[in-house]
Structures are given as C-alpha cells and as structure tokens.
N, C-alpha and C positions, 0 to 999 in steps of 0.2 A: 504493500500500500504506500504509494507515494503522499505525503502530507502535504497541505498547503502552508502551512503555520512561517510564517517570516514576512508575509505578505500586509500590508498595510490594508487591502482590501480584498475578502476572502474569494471575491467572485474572479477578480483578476486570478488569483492563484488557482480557480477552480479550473480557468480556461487553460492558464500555461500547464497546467497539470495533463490539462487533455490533448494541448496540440505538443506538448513535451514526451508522451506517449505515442500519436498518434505520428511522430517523425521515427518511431524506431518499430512500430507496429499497425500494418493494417487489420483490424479488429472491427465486429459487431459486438453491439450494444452490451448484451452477459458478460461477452470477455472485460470491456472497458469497467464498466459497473463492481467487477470481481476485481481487476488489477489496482484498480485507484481508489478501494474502497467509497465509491460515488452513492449515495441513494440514487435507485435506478430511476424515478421521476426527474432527479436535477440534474442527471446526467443527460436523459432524454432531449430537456427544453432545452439544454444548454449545447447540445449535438444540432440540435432545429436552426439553434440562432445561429453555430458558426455556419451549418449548409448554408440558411439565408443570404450571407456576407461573402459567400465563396472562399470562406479559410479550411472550409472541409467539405467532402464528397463522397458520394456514395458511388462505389462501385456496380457495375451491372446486374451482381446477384440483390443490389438492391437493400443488404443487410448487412455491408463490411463498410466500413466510417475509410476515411485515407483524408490526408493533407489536401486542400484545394489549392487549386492553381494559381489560387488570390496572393497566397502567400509565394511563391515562385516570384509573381511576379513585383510582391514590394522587395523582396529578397534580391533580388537582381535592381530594381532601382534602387535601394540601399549600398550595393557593391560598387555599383558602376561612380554613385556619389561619392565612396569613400575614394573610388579609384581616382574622380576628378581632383580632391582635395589633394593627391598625393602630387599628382601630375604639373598642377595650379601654383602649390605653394613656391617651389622655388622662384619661380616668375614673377609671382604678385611679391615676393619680398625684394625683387631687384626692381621691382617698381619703386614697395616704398622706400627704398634706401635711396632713387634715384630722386624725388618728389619730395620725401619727408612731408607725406600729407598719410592721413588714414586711409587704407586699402580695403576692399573688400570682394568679396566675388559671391555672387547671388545666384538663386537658382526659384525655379516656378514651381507653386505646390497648389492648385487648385486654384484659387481666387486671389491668394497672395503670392507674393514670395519671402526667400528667406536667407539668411548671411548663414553659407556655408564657411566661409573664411575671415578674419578680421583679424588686420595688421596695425597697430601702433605705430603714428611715426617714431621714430628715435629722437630727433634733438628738438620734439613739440611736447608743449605740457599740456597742450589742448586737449580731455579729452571726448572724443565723438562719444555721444551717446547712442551705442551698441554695442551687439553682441554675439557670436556666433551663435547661432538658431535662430535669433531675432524673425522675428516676423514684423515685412513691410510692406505697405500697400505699392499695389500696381498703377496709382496716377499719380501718385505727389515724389516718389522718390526715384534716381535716377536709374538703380538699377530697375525696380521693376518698369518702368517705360520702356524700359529697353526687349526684357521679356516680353512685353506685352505686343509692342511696337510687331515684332517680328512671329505674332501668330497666326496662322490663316485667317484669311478674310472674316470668313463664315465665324470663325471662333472667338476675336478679335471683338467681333461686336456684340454676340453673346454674354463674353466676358463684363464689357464696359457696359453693356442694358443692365448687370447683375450689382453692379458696384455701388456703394452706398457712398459716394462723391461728397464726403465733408470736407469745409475749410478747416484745413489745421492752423493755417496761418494765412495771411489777405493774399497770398499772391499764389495759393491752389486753384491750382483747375478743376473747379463742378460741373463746369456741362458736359454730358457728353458727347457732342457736335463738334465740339471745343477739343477734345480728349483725341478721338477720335483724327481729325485732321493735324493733330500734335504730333500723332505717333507717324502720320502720313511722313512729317519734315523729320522725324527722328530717321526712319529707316531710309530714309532719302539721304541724309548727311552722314550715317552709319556713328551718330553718337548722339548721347542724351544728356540734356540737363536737371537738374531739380536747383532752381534756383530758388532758395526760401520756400520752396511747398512743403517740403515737411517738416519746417525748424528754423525758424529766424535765428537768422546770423550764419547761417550754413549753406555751401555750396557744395552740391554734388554732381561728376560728371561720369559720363560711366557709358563703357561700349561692347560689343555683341560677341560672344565666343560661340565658336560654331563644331560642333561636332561632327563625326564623319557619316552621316548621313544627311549632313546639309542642313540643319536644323540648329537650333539655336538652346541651348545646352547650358548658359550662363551666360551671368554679366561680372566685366570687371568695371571698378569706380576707385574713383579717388575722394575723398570727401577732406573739405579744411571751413576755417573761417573766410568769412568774405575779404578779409586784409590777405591773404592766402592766394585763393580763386578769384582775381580780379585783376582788369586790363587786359593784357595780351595772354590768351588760354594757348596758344602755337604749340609752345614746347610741351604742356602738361598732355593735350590732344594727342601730339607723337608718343608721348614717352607709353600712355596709354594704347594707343593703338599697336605698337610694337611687344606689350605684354598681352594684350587679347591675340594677337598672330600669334603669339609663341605659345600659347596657353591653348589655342586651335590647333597649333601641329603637331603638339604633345599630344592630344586626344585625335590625331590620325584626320583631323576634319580638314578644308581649304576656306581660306579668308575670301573675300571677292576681292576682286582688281583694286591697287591701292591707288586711291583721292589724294589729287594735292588740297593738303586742309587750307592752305594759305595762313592768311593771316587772321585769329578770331580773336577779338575784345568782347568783351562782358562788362 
C-alpha cells in the first residue's frame, strides 16, 4: 500500500498515488483499489476524473486504466522547455553582460505568458520586478506582444477577443482594434516594445526566437529604466537581435533575412 501522508493536500496525493502507479502498471480497477489501498468508490471517481482530462485511458478491453497521452504530451513540453532554458542561457547572459540591462526570455502558456529565464544586470542596483515563472500579460508587456504578434491569424484574434485589456498604467493599450494593428507593426519591424504599459518608469524591448519548425518558440527582452532605454535604441536592437539569432540556431530553427534596423530613438 503506497501512503499518501507528506502531502499538504490529501486528494493531490491521492492522484500522484494513482498516476505514480499507473506509470509502472497497467491495471483494472480491483488490482488498483488492492495495491494502493484506495476505497474502491474514490478510487473509481477519481479514475473518471483523470479519463475526463486525458491523464488516463482505458485500454480496449475497456477495464485496464494506462497513462493518457495528456501527460506524454505536457511531458514533452516540459523537456523541450527545460531543453530551451539550457540552450538560451548562455546567450541571454552575453546579452546581459553586453547591455547591463535585465534579460529575460519568455515563452506562451494559454492566454499569458511567462519568464522562463531572468538575468540581473551586474553593475545595476535597479531591481526589475520579476521573476522566473512570473506570469505576464500578452498586451502590455514586450515579451508577450511578441508571442502574440507572431500567432496565426485565426488565433491571434481569438486570443485578443478573450483578453480582459486593463490599464495598468495611462499608456496601455485596451482596445482591441488598437492591439491588434500593434502587433501588425511589431511583426512587421521583427521587435516589440512595452513602453510604460506595464510599469511606469520601465522600458521593455524584446524580439522573436524561432524554432525549427518555423514557429515562434520564445521571446528574448531587455528590460531597464527609462534613463536606461532612451534616445538612440540602434545598439541595444542589434545586441538583441544577435542573441535571439543565436538563441534560434541553438534550437536548430532559421531567423528570416536580417533588417537594416537603422537608426531608432524613443
């Protein structure tokens, strides 16, 4: 009988009990009920809810429980994220040693996104308010614009009909018409800003890492104070676009044709 007992909440443990089982045995119900000491009703409901979620499956005789494919397949985006973090970090750190501005590298999870990576500059005491897992919205900041920017059409507008577009600060974009035709000139210039949308006195600029199916896989950014990010953006645009390239060949992907950025003031 495997215990649940260490668990902060007993139904969590009831479940890892079950798919912790059900990864070294495929089993019906009696066997499961017998091994895990379960009451056979709460092992039932709780066999119901993961089929439900596709964390578990019934086999063809209809009466043998197995792993579902659900989990295979957060399993595999969970690897592949650990893989980009490994692939990312060298890159984004000779960003921020090049910049001495806060780094980050962002990735799409549903409706937001979220800071797989975050680098400190060395000789700034500023410090950005974030954090690796951070969860941030996809219109006010510059990674997610960048994610969002670069999602099919059809999905693109889905996304932004679904968003609950609050001003976090006077200079957010809430309409979505507004949003929308933003992300048009983001993927058009291949970089994004968050100028003061999500935090006064904060700039953030941030550009598209592409995976090798063509697809847009992450975003790298810089983020500092506005005495920081201001006047001429030339060199911070290059120093960033030459870590999202390098950040895409690691991951086997191709960048499109490189833009003369010229010359950009903010």
């Amino acid at each position: 009988m495997t215990e649940s007992k260490g668990y902060r909440n007993p139904l969590v443990g009831r479940i890892a009990q079950v798919l912790d089982y059900l990864a070294r045995n495929e089993a019906a119900l009696p066997a499961i009920v017998r091994d895990l000491g379960l009451p056979k009703t709460s092992a039932y409901v709780l066999l119901q809810s993961l089929l439900d979620v596709g964390y578990v499956r019934l086999l063809p005789n209809g009466k043998t429980y197995a792993l579902g494919f659900k989990l295979y397949e957060i399993g595999t985006l969970a690897a592949g994220r650990i893989n980009l973090r490994d692939l990312a970090m060298p890159h984004l750190v000779e960003l921020r040693d090049a910049i001495d501005l806060t780094c980050h590298l962002g990735c799409l999870d549903g409706m937001e996104a979220f800071y797989l990576i975050k680098l400190q500059p060395t000789n700034n005491n500023l410090q950005i308010n974030s954090w690796e897992g951070k969860r941030i919205s996809l219109y006010s900041s510059g990674v997610g614009k960048v994610l969002l920017a670069w999602q099919p059409p059809e999905e693109q507008t889905r996304i932004v009909s679904q968003l609950h577009m609050e001003a976090i600060t006077p200079h957010t974009i809430t309409c979505p018409d507004v949003l929308l035709n933003h992300l048009a000139d983001i993927r058009r210039r291949m970089w994004a800003m968050d100028n003061e949308e999500d935090g006064l006195g904060i700039r953030c600029v941030a550009m598209p890492v592409f995976s090798v199916d063509g697809r847009v896989s992450a975003a790298v950014s810089a983020s500092g104070p506005l005495q920081q990010i201001d006047g001429d953006m030339t060199g911070l645009l290059k120093a960033l676009n030459r870590a999202a390239r390098a950040i895409t060949a690691a991951l086997g992907g191709s960048y499109p044709p490189p833009r003369d950025i010229g010359a950009v003031q903010v």
